[in-house]
N, C-alpha and C positions, 0 to 999 in steps of 0.2 A: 189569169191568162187562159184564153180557149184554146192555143196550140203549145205541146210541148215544148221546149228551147230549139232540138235539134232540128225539127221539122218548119221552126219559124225562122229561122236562119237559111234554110232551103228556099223556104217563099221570099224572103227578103234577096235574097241572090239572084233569082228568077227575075222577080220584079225589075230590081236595079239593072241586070242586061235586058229586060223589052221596055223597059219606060224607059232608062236613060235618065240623068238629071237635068235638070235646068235648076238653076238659082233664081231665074227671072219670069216673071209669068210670061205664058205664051199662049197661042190657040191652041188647043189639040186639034183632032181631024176633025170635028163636029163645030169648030168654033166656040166650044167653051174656054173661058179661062180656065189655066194648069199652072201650076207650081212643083218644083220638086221631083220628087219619082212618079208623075201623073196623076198627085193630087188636084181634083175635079173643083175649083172654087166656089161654081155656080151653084155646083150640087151640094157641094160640105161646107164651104166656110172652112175655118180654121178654130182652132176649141179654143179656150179660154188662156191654155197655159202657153200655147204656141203665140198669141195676142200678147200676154205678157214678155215673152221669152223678145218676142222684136221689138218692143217698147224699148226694152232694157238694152239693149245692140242698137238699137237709134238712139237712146239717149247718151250710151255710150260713145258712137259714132261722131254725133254732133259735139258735145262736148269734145273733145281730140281736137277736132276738126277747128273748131270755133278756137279754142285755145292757140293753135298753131295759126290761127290767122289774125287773130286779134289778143297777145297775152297781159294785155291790161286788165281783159274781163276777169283774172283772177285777183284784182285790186277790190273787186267793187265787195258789197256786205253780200251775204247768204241768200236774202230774198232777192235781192237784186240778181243777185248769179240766176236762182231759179227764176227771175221774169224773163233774163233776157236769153237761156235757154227755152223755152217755151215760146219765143219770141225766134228765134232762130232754129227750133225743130220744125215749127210751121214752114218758115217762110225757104229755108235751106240757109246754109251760112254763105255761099254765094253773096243771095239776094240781101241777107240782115247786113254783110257787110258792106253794102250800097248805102246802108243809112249813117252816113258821113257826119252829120251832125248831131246825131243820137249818140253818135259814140263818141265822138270830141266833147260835148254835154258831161257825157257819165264822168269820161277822165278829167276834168273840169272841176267834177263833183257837183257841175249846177241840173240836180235831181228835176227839178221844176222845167227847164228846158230840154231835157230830153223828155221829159213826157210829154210836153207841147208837140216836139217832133214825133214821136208815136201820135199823139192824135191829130196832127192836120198830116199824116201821110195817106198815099194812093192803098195802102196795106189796109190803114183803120177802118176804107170807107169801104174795104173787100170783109171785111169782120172786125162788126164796129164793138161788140161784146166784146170781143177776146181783147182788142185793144185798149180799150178801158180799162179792162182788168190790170194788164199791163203795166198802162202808164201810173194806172193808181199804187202799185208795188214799186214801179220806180220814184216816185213824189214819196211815199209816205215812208218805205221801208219795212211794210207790214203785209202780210201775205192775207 
């Protein structure tokens, strides 16, 4: 660490009353994107662990989220959990809970037909890769 504890606590204090937080990106006065206590995105990005740290609070998030909207998806096998999150952090659990016959499929158990639905949907033809993948976890049960 380049600053003492007591003197970095100083700067951090300083900092948080002239930057202020935000949670949400915004412009600062130059019209860069900003996050946080005036972190610059254009200029920094965010490092690796901070990349990991909101992976894990979005997958968090959606899970919850997905669970409280749909608690069947806790019926389905392990890889299928992990398709159909992945499936639902893209799209938000909103939108995946629009796919009404995807999910009456799963609960159904007719694996074949929900992945039909994943791939003749408006989603598959926006990211035809990732939906393949998809449907191929939900058909076979294999990651």
């Amino acid at each position: 660490m380049i600053l003492k504890s007591e003197m970095l606590e100083k700067v951090k204090a300083l900092l948080r009353s002239h930057e202020g937080l935000r949670l949400n990106m915004y412009l600062d006065t130059l019209q860069n994107p900003t996050i946080g206590y005036g972190h610059n995105l254009a200029q920094r990005g965010i490092s690796l662990d901070i990349a990991e740290t909101l992976l894990m609070e979005d997958i968090n998030s959606t899970t919850t989220e997905l669970i409280a909207a749909w608690p069947g998806f806790l019926n389905l096998t392990t890889n299928r959990k992990v398709a159909i999150l992945d499936m639902a952090y893209n799209l938000g659990v909103p939108r995946f809970m629009g796919f009404e016959r995807t999910i009456a499929c799963l609960e159904a158990d007719d694996n074949d037909g929900a992945a039909h639905e994943i791939l003749t949907s408006l989603w598959a033809s926006q990211v035809p890769n990732r939906a393949k993948d998809i449907a191929k976890i939900i058909r076979t049960d294999e990651l």
